[in-house]
NUMARSE-297504 format. One record per atom (N, C-alpha, C, O): chain; residue in three letters; x, y, z; atom name. Coordinates in pm, whole numbers, m for minus. Atoms other than C-alpha are relative to their C-alpha. Layout:
N
PT cadena residuo   east  north     up atomo
PT      A     ALA      X      Y      Z    CA
...
***
This chain:
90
PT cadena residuo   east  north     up atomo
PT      A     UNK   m144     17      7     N
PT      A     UNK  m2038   2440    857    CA
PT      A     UNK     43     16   m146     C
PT      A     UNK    m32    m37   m228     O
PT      A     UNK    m65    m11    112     N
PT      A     UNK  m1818   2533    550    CA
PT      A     UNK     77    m74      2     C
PT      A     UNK    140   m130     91     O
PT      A     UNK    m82    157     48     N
PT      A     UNK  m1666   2294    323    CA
PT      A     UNK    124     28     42     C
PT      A     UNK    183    m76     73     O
PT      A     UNK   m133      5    m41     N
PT      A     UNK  m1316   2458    425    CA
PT      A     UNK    m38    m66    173     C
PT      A     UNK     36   m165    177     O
PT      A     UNK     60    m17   m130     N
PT      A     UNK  m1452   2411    799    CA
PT      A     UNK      7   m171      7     C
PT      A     UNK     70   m240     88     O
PT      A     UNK      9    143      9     N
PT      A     UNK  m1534   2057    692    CA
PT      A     UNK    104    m72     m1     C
PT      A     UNK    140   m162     74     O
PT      A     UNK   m159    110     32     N
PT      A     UNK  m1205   1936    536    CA
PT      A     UNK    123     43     80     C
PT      A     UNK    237     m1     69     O
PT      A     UNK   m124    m15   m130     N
PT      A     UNK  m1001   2085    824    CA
PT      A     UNK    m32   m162     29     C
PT      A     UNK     48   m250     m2     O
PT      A     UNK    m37    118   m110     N
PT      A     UNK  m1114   1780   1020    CA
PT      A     UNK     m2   m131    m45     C
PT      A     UNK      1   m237     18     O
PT      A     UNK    m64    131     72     N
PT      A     UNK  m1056   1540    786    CA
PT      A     UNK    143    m46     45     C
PT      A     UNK    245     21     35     O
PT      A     UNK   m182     62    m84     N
PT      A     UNK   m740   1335    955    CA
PT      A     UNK     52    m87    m59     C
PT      A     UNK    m34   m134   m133     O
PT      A     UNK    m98     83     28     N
PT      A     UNK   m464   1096    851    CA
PT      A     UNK     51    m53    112     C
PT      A     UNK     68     14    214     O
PT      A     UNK     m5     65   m170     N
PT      A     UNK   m378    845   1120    CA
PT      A     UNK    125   m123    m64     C
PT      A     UNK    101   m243    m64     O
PT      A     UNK    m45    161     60     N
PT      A     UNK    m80    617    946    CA
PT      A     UNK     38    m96    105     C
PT      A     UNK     49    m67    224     O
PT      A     UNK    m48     89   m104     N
PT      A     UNK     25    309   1100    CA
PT      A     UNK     98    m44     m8     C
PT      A     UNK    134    m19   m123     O
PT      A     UNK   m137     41    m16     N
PT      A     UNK    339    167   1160    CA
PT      A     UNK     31   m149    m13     C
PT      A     UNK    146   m183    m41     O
PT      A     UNK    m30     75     48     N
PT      A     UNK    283   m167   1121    CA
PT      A     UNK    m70    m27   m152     C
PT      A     UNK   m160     46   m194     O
PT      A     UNK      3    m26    121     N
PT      A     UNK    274   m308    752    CA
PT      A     UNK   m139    m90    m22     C
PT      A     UNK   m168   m177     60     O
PT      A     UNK    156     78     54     N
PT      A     UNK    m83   m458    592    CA
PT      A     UNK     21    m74   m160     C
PT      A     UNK    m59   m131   m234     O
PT      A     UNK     m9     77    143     N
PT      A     UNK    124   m570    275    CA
PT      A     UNK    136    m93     38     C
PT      A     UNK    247    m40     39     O
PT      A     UNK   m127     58     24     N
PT      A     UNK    371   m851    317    CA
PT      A     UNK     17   m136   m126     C
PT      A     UNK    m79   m193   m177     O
PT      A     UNK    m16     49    144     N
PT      A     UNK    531  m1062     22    CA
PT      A     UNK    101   m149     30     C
PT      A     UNK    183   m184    114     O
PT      A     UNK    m58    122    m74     N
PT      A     UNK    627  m1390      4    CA
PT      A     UNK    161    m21    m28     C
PT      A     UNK    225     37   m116     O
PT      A     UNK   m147    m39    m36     N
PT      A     UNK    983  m1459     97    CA
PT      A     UNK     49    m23   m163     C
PT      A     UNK    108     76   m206     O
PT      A     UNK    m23     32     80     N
PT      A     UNK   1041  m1621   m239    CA
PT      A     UNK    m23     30   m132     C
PT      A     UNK    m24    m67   m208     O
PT      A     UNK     57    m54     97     N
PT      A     UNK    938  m1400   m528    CA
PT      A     UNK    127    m17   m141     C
PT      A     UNK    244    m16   m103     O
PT      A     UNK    m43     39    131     N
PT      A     UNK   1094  m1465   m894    CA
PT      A     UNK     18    170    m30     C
PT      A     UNK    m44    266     17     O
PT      A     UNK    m54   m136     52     N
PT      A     UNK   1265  m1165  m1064    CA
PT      A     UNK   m109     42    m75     C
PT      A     UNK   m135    161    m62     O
PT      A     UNK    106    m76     41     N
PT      A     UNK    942  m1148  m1295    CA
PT      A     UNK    m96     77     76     C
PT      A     UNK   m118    197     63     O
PT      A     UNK     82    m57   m102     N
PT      A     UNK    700  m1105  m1024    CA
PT      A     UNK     45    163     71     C
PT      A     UNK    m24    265     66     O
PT      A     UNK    m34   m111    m36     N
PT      A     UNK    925   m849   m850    CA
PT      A     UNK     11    109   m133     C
PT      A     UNK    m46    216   m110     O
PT      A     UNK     63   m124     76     N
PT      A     UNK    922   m623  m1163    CA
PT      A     UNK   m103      4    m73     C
PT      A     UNK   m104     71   m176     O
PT      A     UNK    147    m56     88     N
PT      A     UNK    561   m637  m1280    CA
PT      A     UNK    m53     82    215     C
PT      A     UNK   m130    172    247     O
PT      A     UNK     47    m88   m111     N
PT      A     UNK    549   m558   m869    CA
PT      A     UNK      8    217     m4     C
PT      A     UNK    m59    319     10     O
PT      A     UNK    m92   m154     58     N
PT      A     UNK    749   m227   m954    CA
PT      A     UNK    m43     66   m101     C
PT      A     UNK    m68    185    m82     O
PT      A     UNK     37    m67     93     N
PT      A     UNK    649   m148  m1274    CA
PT      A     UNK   m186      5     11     C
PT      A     UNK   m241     57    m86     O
PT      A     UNK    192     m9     41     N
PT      A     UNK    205   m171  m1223    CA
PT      A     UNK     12     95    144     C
PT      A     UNK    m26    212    145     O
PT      A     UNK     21   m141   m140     N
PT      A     UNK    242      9   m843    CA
PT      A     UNK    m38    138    m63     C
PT      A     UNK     42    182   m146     O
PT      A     UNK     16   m150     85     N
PT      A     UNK     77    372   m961    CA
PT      A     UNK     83     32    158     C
PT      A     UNK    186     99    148     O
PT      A     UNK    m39    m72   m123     N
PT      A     UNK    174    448   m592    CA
PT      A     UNK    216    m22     21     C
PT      A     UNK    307     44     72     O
PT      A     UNK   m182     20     26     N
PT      A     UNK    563    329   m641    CA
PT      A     UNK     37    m56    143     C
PT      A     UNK    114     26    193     O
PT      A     UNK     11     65    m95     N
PT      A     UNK    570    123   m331    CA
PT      A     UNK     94   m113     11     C
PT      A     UNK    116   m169    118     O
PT      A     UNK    m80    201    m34     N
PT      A     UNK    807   m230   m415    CA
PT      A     UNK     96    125    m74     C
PT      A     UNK     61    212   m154     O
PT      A     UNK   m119    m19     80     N
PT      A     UNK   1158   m115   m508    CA
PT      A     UNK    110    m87     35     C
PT      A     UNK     77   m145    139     O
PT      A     UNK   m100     92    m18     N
PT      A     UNK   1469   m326   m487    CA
PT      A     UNK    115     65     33     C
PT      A     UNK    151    175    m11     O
PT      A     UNK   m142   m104    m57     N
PT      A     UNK   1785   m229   m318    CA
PT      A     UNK    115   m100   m126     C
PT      A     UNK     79   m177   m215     O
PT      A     UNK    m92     18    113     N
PT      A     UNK   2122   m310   m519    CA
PT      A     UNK     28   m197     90     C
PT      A     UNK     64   m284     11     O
PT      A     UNK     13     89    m93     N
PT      A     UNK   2126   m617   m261    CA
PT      A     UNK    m97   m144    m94     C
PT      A     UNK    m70   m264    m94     O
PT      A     UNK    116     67     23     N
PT      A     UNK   1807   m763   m442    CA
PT      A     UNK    m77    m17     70     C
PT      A     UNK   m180    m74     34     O
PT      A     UNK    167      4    m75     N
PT      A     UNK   1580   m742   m171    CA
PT      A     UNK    m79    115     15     C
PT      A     UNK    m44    231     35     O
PT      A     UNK    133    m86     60     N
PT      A     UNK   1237   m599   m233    CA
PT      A     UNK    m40     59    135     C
PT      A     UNK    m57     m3    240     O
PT      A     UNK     98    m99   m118     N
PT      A     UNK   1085   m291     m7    CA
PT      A     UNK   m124     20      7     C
PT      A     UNK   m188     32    m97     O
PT      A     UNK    175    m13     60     N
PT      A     UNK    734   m252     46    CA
PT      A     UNK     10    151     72     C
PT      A     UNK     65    151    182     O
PT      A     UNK     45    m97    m53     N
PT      A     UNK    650    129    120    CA
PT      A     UNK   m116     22     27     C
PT      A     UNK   m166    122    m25     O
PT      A     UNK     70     30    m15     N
PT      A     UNK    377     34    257    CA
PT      A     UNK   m122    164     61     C
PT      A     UNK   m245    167     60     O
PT      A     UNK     78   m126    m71     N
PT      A     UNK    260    420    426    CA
PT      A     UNK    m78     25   m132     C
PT      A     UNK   m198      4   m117     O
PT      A     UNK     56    m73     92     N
PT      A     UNK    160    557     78    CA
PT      A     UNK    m71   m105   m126     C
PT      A     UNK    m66   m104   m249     O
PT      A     UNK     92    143     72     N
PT      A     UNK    m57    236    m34    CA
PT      A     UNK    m67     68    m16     C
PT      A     UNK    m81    168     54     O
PT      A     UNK     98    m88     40     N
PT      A     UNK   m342    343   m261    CA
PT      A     UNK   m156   m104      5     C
PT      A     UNK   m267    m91    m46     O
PT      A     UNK     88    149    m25     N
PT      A     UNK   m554     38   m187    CA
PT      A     UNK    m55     m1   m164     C
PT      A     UNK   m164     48   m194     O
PT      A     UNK     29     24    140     N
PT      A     UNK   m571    m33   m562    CA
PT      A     UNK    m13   m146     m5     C
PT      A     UNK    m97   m199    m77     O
PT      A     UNK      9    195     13     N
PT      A     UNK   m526   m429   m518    CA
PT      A     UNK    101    m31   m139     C
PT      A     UNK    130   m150   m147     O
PT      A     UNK    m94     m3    103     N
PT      A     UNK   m277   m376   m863    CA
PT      A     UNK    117   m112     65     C
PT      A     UNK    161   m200     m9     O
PT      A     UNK    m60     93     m5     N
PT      A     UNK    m63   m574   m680    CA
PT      A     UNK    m36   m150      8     C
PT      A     UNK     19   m255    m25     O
PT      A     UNK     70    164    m20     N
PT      A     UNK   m270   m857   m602    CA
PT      A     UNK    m95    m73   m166     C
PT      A     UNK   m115   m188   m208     O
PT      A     UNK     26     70    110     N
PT      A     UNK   m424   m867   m927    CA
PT      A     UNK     66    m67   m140     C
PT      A     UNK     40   m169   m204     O
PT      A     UNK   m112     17    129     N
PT      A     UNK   m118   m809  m1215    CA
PT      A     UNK    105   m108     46     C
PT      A     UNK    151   m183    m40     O
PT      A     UNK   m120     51    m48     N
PT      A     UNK    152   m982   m979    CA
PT      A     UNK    m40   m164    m18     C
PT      A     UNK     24   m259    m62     O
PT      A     UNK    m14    182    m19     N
PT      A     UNK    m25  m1313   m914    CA
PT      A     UNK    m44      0    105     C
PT      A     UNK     m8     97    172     O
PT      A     UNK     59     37   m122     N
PT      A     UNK   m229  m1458   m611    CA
PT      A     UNK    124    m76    104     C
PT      A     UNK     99   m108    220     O
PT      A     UNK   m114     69    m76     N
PT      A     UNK    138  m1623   m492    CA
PT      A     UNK    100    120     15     C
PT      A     UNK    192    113     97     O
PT      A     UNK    m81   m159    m60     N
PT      A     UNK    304  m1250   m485    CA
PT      A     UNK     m9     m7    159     C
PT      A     UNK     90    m34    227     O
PT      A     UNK    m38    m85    m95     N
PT      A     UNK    188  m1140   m165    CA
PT      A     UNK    m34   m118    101     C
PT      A     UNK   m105   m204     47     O
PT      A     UNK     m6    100    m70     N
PT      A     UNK    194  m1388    150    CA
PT      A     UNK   m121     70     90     C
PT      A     UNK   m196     m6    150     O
PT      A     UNK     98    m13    m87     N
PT      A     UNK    m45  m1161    339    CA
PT      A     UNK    m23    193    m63     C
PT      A     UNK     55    280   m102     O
PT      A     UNK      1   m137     58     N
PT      A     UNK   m246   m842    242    CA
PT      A     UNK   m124     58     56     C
PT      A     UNK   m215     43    m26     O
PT      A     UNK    121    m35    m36     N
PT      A     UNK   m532   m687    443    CA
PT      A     UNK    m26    165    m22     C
PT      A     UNK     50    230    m93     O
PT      A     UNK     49   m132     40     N
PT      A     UNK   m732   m325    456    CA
PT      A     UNK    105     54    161     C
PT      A     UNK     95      5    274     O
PT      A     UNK    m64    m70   m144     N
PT      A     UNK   m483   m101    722    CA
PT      A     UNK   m104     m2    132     C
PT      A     UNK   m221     m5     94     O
PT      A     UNK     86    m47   m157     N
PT      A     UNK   m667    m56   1068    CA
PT      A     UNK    m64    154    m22     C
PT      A     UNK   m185    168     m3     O
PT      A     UNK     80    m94     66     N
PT      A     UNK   m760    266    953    CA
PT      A     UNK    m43     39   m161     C
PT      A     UNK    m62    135   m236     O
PT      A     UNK    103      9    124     N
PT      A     UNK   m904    173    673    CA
PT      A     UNK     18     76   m168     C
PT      A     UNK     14    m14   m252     O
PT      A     UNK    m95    m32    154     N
PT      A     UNK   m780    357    316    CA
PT      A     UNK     61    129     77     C
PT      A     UNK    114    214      6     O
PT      A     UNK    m96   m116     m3     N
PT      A     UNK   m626    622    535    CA
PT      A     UNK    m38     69     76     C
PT      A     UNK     35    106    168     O
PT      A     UNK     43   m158      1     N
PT      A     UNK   m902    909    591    CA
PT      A     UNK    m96    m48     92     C
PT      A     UNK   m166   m148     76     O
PT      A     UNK    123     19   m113     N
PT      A     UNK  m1122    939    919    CA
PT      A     UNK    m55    129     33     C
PT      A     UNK    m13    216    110     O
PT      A     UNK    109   m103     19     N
PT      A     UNK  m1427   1164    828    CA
PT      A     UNK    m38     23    143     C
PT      A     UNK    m60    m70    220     O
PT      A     UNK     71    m34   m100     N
PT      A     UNK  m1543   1364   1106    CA
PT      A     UNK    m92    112    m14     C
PT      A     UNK    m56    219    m63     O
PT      A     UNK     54   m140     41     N
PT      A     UNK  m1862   1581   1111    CA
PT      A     UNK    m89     36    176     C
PT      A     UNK    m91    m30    279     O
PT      A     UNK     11    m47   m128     N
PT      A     UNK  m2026   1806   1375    CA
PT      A     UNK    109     15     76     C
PT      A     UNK     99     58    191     O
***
């Protein structure tokens, strides 16, 4: 099999529900070291003040869980499919 042959069947499977949620009560610091350390750009704030998680294009970096603070996120696991990518060979 050729490597193009190969990375055809490499798949993307996102999910719809979210694997990052934040606790209801976050402090204006927290929410922008959330914003500003994301490489993936994921927390933004509407004009409202409440924080979005774009949770599809997570890079499983843990940046949030480590710069923000262990009281940032209220719940944070690995997606159901796992960082994303479901290798298939043969």
């Amino acid at each position: 099999m050729s490597v193009n042959e190969s990375l055809a069947r490499n798949c993307y499977h996102p999910t719809a529900k979210a694997h990052i949620h934040l606790h209801d009560s976050l402090g204006e610091e927290q929410i922008s070291l959330l914003i500003k350390i994301c490489p993936a750009g994921l927390f933004t704030q509407d004009v409202a003040g409440k924080v979005n998680v774009h949770f599809q294009g997570c890079l499983e970096c843990g940046c949030c869980r480590l710069v923000a603070g262990p009281d940032t996120l209220a719940d944070w696991h690995y997606p159901p499919s796992g960082a994303g990518l479901t290798l298939r060979f043969g």
